[in-house]
N, C-alpha and C positions, 0 to 999 in steps of 0.2 A: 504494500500500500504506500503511497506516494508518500511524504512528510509535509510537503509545502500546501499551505491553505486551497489554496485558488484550485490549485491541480489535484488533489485529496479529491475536494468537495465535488468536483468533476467528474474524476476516471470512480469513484463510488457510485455516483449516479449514474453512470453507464457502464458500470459492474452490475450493479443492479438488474435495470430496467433492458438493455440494449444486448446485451451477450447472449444473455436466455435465450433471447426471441430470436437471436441470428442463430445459434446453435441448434434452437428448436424448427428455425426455416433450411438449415442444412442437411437435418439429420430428417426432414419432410416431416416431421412429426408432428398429430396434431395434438397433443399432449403435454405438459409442461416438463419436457423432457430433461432440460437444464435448470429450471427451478432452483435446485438444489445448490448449485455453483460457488452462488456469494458468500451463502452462511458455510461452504463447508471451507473454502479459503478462507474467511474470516476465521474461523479458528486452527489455521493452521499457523503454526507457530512460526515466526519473524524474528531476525535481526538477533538479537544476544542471545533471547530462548533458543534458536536454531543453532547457535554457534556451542550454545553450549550443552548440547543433544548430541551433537556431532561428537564434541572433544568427549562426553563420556561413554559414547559410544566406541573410544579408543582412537579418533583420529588427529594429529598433530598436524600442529603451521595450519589452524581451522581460519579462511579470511571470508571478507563476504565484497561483492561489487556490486554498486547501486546503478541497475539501469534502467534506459528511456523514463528519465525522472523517476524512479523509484517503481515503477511496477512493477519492474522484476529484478530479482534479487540471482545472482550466481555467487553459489557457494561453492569454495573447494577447501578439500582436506584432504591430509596423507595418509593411508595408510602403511602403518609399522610393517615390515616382513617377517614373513611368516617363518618362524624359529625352526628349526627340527632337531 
């Protein structure tokens, strides 16, 4: 989700309202097929909480990059090798 007001308040309201309905016109569906989408991104976890999901899930040098203003997030981490 963005940070910045202007663009927040925006790409939400067409998180919302706009995606469903292109996803629900792609997939021909006459059903609220993507309904689901906003609330279930909404709670998928972001920013520190995912960094730090990551590092206890054993991965090192955990960083994150903010793109196209914040709507998407690339996260990388290293995975340790595997011992024997």
């Amino acid at each position: 989700m963005p940070r910045r007001r202007p663009v927040r308040a925006l790409y939400a309201w067409y998180f919302r309202h706009v995606v469903p309905r292109v996803g629900q016109w792609l997939a021909r569906n006459e059903h609220e097929a993507y309904g689901y989408l906003p609330q279930s991104v909404g709670e998928f976890p972001e920013g520190a909480a995912l960094v730090g999901r990551m590092e206890a899930a054993g991965l090192a040098s955990v960083r994150l990059h903010l793109l196209t203003l914040g709507i998407a997030t690339l996260y990388l981490g290293t995975k340790s090798p595997v011992r024997r």
